[in-house]
N, C-alpha and C positions, 0 to 999 in steps of 0.2 A: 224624574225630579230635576237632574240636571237641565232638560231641555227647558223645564219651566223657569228655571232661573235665568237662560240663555237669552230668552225672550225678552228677561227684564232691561229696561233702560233705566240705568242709572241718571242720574242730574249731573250736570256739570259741577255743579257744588262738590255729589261725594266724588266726582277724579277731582277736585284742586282738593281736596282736604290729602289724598293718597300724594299727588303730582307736588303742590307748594312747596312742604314740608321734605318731599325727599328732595326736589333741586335745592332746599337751602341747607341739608345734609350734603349733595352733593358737593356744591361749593362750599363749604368750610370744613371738607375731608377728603375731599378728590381731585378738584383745580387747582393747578401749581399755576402760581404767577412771580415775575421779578419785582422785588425788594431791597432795594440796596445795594443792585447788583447781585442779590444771590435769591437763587430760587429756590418759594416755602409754600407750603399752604394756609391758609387763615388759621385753624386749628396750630402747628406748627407755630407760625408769627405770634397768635397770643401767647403759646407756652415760653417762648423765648422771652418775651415782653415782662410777664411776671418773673421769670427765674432772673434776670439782669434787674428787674424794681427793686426785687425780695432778698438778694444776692444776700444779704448779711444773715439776715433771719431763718431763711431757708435752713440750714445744716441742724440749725436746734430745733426746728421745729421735726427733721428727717429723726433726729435723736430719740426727740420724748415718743415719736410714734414707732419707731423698731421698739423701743425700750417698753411702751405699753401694751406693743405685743406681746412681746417674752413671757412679760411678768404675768399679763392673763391668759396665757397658754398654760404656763405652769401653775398657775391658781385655779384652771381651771381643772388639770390633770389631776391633780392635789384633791380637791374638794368637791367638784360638781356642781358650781352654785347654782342655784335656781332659775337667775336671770336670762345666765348664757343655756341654759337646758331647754328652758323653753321659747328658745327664738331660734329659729331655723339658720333665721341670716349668721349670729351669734356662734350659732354652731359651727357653721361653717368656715368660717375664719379659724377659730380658736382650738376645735375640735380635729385635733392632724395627729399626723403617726409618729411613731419616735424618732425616725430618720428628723422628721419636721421640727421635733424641738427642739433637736439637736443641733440642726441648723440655724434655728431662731437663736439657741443659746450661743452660736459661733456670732452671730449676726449682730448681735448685743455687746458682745465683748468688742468686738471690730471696731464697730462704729463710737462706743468711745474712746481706744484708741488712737482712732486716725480724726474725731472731734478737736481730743484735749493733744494731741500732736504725741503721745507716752510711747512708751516702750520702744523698739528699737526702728531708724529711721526705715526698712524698708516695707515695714508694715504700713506705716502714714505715710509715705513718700507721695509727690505729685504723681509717682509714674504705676503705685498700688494703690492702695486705699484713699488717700486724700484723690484719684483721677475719680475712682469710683465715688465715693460724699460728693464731690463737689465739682462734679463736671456731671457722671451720668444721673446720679440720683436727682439730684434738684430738677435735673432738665427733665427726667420722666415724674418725676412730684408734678410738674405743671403738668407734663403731658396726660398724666391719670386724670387731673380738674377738668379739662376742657374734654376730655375724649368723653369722658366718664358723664357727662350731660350733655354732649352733642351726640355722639355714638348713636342715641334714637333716633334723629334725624333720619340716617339709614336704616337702623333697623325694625322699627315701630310703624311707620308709615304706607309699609308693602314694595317699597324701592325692592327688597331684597326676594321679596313673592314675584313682583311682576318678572324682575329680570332671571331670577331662576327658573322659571317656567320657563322660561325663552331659553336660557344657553344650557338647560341640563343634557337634553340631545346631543351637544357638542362633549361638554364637561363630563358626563357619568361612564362613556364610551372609551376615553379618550385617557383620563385620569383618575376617575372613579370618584367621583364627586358629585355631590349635588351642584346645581346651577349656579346657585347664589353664593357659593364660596369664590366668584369671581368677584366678586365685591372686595369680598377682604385681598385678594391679590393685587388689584388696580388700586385701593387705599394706599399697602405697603411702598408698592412703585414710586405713588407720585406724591405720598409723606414720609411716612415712618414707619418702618416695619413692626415696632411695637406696637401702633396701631392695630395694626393687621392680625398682630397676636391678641390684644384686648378685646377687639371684637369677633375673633375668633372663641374666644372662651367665653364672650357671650353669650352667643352663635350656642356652644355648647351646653351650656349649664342649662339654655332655656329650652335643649329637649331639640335642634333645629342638627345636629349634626351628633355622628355614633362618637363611639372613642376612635375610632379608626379614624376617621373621614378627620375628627378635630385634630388628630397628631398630623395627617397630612397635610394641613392643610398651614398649620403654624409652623413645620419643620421646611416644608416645600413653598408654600406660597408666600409667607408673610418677608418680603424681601426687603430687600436694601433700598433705599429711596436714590430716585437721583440725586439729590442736591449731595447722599455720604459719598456715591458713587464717583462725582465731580471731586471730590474732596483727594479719596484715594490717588485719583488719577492722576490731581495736578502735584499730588507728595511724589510721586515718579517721574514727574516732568514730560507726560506725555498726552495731555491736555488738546495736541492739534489730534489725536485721534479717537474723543469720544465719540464718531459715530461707530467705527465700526469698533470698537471699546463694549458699548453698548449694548451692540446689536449679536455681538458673541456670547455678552450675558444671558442676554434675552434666550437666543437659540440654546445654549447650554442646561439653560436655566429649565426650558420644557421639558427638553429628553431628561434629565433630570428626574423631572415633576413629573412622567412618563414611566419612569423604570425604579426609581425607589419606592412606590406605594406597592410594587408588584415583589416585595423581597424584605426580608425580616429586618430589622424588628417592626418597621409598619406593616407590613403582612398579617402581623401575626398581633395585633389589637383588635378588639371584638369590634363586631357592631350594634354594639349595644349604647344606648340613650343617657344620659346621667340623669333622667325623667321616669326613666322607665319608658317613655312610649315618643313616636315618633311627632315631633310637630309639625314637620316641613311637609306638608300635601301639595306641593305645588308641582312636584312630580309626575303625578296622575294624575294628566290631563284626560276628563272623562269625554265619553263619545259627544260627538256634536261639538266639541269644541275645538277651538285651533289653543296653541303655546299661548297667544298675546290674548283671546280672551281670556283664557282660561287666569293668566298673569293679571288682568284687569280686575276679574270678579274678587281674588285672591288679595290683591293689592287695597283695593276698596273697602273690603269687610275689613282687612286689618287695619285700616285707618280709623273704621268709625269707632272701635274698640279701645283707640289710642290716644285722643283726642281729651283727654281728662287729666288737666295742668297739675294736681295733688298726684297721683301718680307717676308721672312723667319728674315730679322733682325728688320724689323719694325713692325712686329707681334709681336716680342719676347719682344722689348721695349715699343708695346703698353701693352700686358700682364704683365710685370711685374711694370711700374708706373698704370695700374688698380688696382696690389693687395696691391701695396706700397701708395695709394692714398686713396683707397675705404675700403680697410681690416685692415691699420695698427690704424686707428681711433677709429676704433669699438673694438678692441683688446683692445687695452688703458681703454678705457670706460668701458664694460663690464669685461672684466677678472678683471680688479681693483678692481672694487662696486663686482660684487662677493667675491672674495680673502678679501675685507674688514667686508664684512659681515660674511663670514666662520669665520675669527682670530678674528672677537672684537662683534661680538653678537652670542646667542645661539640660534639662528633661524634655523641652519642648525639639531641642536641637537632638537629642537621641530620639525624639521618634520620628525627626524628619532625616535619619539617617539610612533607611528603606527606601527612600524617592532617588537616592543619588544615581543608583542604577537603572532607573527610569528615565531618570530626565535626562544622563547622557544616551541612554538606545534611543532616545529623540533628539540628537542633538541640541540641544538647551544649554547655551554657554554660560559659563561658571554653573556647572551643575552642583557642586560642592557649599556655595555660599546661596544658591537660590532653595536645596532642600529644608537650609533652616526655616524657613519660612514655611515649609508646605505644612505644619500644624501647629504652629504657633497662633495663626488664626484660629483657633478653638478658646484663646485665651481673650483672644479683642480685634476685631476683622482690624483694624487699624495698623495694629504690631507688625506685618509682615512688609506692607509697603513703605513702612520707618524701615526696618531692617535693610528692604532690597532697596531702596533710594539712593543709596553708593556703589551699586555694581554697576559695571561699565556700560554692559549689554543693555539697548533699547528693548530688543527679544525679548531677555528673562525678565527685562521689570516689567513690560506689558504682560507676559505669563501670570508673573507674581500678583500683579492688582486686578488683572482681572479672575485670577482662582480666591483669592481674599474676599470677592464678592458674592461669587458662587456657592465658595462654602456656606455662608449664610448665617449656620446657628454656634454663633460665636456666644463666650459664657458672660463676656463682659454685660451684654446688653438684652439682646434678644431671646439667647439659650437662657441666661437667669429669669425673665421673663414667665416664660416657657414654663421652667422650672415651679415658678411661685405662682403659676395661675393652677385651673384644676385639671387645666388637660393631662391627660396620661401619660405623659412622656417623663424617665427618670434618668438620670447623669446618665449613665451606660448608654440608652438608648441615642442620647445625644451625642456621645461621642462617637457611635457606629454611624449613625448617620452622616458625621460630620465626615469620617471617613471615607464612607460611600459618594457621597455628593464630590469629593476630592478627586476619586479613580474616575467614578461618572466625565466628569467637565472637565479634568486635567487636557484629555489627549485631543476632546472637540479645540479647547484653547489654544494647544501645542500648533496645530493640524492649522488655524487661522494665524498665530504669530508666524509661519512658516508661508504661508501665502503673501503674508504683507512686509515682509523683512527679507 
């Protein structure tokens, strides 16, 4: 059977129906270009575009939608109503555990709070709850609109079939991944790591990756974009050295992405489908074929099934009131009680009191003022290179900003993310990892500021 399809030639028609559609995914989710002097992507650029149009309106509209979650979470727990019973989508949103409405119910409370500016200032403060409303929330409110109906561009078209045929050889060996989760890693890089987490838990839900493969792939892959990583660098003043800044991420970043899927708690998530059954065949390349046909055939069929504009808009508006529904509450909730707890207790600064005996048996000067930093990153990748921007040492602040980047699943943004999507990763598990990915890249980092200092 295979052979008989092998034989078949396709029309130029059906590759531009696969090919069109994913370079114009490609380019508005994968090409970084300069803007203004700062580098974005299309997807990116619109989402800033609306959050600065919208600026006023945004936070009520963020309001009435945490708040119409809550209330139908628990209306729904309460009663069962019919509507949400028999709608899948319905369910899945509103239908969560008790940890989840617990959260919803923190999330609700928070967020009018830090709306109506009440209770006491370090709850609403710019630097807790009002950073979180009115910095991250509105800026991911755009980014769920625009990802959440472009996101197909990539993933409906067979962009994600053809190139995971091709790089699973590399990627299943190497990191234990199917091919196509190189996608969502090169998204993260050259936009936005919640990107990379969004279509990751697309990825998932639609049967295309296990719970295993999606915890790896959102805790390990879904990275820091350049344009945050320029960001960090230049809060340290150390800007003339983003190549090899960079290029330690990168390498830290693999071995990383290397040795954490091999050790608990990712180890130890099943491989099991949230479908029940596997959809990704792009792996079993059958006889007769090479990687790039077999990616061709794969690519091809998926497009012609894609191609129906009604579907394609009601997809896009299910996915993006799932992130705006399921992800914006849990953001509220966690990044806040994080960010509250970093700025008004020293809990972040006792657990980074373990590192100090590290970082001097590596000689790392002010090893004392640079350990606060080593998990205050778990609150907001940002917080550490505020902190270390006043130590003297060139060293430790190159250390500091670039382990800030490596850690990765910070709660403010990406770990709340994480958290409010369906992948299987819960607080704990984010915090061990965030630990792990810390000892992991600490000494590769140490081991390069010592070459270059």
């Amino acid at each position: 059977m295979y052979n008989e399809v092998k034989k078949r030639n396709y029309s130029i028609g059906a590759y531009l129906q696969f090919i069109i559609p994913s370079l114009i995914g490609i380019f508005l989710l994968m090409i970084p270009f300069n803007y203004d002097g700062e580098t974005t992507i299309v997807v990116a650029l619109l989402a800033d575009k609306l959050t600065n149009y919208a600026f006023n309106i945004l936070p009520t509209i963020v309001l009435i939608l945490i708040s119409f979650t809550t209330i139908v979470t628990l209306i729904y727990k309460l009663t069962k109503p019919s509507i949400i019973e028999e709608s899948d989508f319905l369910k899945g949103i509103f239908n969560v555990s008790t940890f989840w409405v617990i959260a919803r119910i923190i999330g609700i409370i928070l967020v009018f709070l830090v709306y109506f500016e009440a209770g006491p200032e370090w709850i609403w403060s710019g630097d807790t709850g009002g950073l979180i409303l009115n910095d991250l929330i509105l800026s991911l409110f755009s980014i769920f609109l625009f990802a959440g109906f472009l996101l197909p561009f990539l993933t409906d078209f067979g962009l994600l079939e053809f190139v995971g045929s091709i790089l699973t050889p590399l990627m299943r060996p190497v990191f234990t991944l199917p091919g196509r989760s190189s996608i969502d890693c090169i998204a993260s890089w050259v936009g936005d790591g919640t990107i990379g987490v969004t279509l990751t838990n697309k990825q998932y839900l639609g049967g295309y990756y296990t719970a295993r493969e999606a915890s790896v792939i959102a805790t390990t892959f879904s990275a820091v974009s350049i344009t945050f990583s320029l960001v960090v660098l230049g809060q340290v003043d150390l800007m003339h050295l983003f190549g090899i800044y960079y290029l330690t991420i990168i390498i830290s970043g693999i071995i990383a992405a290397i040795i954490l899927p091999k050790i608990p708690p990712l180890s130890r998530k099943s491989d099991t489908y949230f479908t029940g059954e596997n959809k990704d065949i792009g792996e079993n390349v059958p006889e007769g074929f090479t990687n790039i046909q077999w990616g061709s055939k794969l690519a091809i069929e998926k497009a012609k099934k894609s191609g129906n504009v009604k579907n394609f808009v009601v997809n896009g508006t299910k996915t993006v009131f799932d992130m705006w529904l399921g992800v914006l509450p849990a953001i509220m909730a966690f990044g806040t009680i994080a960010l509250i707890i970093a700025e008004a207790t020293p809990i972040f600064q006792w657990l980074g009191t373990p590192f100090i005996p590290i970082l001097k048996l590596f000689n790392i000067p002010y090893a004392v003022e640079a350990a606060q930093t080593m998990v205050v990153g778990f609150a907001d990748m940002f917080l550490p290179s505020v902190i270390g921007a006043s130590i003297p040492s060139d060293m430790t602040r190159f250390v500091i900003a670039t382990l800030s980047v490596t850690q990765l699943v910070y709660l403010s943004e990406a770990g709340a993310v994480i958290l409010g999507a369906k992948i299987p990763v819960n607080l704990k598990d984010l915090f061990l990892i965030f630990i792990e990915r810390t000892l992991v890249t600490l000494p590769i980092i140490i081991l390069v500021a010592h070459l270059i200092f």
